[in-house]
C-alpha positions as a Markdown table, in Angstrom:
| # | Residue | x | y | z |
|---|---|---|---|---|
| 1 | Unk | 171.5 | 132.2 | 5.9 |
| 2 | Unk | 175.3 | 133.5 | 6.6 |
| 3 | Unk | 176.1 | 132.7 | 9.8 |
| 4 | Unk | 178.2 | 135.3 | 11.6 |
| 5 | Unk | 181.3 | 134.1 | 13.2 |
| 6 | Unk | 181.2 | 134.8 | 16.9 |
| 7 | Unk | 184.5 | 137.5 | 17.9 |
| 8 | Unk | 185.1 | 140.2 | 20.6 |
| 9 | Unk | 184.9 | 142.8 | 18.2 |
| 10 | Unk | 180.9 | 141.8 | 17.9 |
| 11 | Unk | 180.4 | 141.1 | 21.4 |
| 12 | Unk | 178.3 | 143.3 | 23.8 |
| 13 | Unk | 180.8 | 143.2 | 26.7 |
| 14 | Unk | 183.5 | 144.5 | 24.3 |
| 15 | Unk | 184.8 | 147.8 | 23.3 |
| 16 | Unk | 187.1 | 148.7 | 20.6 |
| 17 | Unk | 190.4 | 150.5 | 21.8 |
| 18 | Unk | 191.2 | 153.2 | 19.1 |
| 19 | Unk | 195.0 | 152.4 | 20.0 |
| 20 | Unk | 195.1 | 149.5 | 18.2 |
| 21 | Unk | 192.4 | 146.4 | 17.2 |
| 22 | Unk | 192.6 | 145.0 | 20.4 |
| 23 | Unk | 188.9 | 144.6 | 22.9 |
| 24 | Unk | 188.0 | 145.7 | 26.0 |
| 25 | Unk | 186.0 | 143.2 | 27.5 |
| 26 | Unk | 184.5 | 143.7 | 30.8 |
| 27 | Unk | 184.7 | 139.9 | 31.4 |
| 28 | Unk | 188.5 | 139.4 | 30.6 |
| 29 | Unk | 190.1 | 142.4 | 30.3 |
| 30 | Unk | 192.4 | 143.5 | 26.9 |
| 31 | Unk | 191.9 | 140.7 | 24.6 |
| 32 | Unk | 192.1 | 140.1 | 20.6 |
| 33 | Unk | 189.7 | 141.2 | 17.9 |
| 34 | Unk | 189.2 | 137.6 | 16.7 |
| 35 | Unk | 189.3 | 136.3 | 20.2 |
| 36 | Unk | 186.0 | 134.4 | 21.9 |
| 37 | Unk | 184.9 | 133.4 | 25.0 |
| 38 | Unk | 182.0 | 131.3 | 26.6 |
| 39 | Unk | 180.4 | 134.6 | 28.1 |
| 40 | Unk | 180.1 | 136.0 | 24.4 |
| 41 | Unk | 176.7 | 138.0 | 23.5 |
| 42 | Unk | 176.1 | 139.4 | 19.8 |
| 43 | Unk | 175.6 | 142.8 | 19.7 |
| 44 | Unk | 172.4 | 143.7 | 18.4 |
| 45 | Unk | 172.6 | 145.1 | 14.7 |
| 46 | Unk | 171.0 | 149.0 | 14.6 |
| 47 | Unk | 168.9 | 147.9 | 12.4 |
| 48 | Unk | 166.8 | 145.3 | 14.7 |
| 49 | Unk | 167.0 | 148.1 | 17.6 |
| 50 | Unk | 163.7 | 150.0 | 17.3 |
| 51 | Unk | 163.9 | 153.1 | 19.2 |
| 52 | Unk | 162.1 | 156.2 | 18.5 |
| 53 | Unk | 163.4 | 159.4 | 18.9 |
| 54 | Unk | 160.5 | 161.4 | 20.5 |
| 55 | Unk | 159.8 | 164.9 | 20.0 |
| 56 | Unk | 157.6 | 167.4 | 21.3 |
| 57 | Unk | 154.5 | 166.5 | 19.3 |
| 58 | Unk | 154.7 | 163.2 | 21.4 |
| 59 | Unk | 154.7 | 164.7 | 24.7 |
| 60 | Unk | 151.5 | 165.7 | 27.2 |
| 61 | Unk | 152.5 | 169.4 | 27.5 |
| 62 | Unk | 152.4 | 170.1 | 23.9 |
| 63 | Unk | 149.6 | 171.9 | 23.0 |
| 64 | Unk | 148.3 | 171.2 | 19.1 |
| 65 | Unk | 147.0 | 174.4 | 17.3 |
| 66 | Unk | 147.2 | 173.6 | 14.0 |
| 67 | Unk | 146.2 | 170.1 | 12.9 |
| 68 | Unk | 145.3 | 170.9 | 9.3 |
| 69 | Unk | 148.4 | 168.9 | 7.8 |
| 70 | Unk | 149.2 | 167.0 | 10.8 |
| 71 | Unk | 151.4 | 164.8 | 8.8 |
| 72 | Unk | 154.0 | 167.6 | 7.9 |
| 73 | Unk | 154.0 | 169.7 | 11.0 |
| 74 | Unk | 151.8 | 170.3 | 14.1 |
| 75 | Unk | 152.0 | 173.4 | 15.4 |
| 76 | Unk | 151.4 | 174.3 | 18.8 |
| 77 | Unk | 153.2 | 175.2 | 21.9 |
| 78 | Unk | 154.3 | 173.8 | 25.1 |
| 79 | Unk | 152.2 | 174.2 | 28.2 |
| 80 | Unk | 155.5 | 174.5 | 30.5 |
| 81 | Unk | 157.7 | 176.7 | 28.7 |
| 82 | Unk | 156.8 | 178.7 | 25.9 |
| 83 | Unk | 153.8 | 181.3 | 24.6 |
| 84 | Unk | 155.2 | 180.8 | 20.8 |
| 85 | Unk | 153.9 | 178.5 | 18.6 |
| 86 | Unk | 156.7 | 176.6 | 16.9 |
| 87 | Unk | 156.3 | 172.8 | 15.2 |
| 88 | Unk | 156.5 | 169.9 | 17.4 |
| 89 | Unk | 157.5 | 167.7 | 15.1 |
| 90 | Unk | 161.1 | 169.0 | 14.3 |
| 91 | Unk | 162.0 | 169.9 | 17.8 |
| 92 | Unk | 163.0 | 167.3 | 20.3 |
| 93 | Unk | 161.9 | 166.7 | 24.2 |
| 94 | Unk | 162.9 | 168.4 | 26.7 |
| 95 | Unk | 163.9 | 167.2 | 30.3 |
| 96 | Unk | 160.1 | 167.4 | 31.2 |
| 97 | Unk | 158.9 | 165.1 | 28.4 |
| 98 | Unk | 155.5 | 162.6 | 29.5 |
| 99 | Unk | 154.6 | 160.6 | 26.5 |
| 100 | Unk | 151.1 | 161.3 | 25.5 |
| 101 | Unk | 148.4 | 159.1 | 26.3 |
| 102 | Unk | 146.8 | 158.3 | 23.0 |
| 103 | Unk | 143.1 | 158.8 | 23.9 |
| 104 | Unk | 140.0 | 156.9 | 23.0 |
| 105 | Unk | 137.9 | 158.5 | 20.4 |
| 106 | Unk | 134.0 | 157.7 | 20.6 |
């Protein structure tokens, strides 16, 4: 296994400055790329962040119509702001959104 070389530039307290390569740390100030404290955290890689992007299919308002080919598009509407069915799938939530409560089927 590589092991990654702790840095401010892969630190969670740091930001990069677009001026030049220098680091923003919120525990020492302007600092080196390559520089490292004791107070260093890796930043989590995007890839080990699992966070899904919700959409309207996955809230409690949205009303299903259409479940025929519920893997491709649900089709329904939304019990607080529309009378037109659109798919719930491609739109994302709203202010409003209450993830569903996945019920217990008998």
């Amino acid at each position: 296994m590589n092991k990654v070389k702790r840095t401010c530039s892969n630190c969670l307290k740091g930001t990069a400055i677009n001026i030049n390569n220098d680091i923003l740390c919120i525990e020492k100030g302007i600092v080196s790329s390559d520089y490292v404290c004791s107070k260093h955290r890796f930043m989590p890689a995007f890839s080990s962040i699992k966070r899904k992007i919700h959409t309207c299919m996955d809230c409690e308002h949205f009303i299903i119509f259409d479940t025929s080919n519920l893997e491709d598009k649900a089709v329904g509407i939304c019990q607080l702001f529309t009378v037109r069915k659109y798919d719930g799938r491609t739109k994302k939530v709203c202010s409003k959104f209450a993830k569903r409560v996945k019920s217990a089927v008998c």
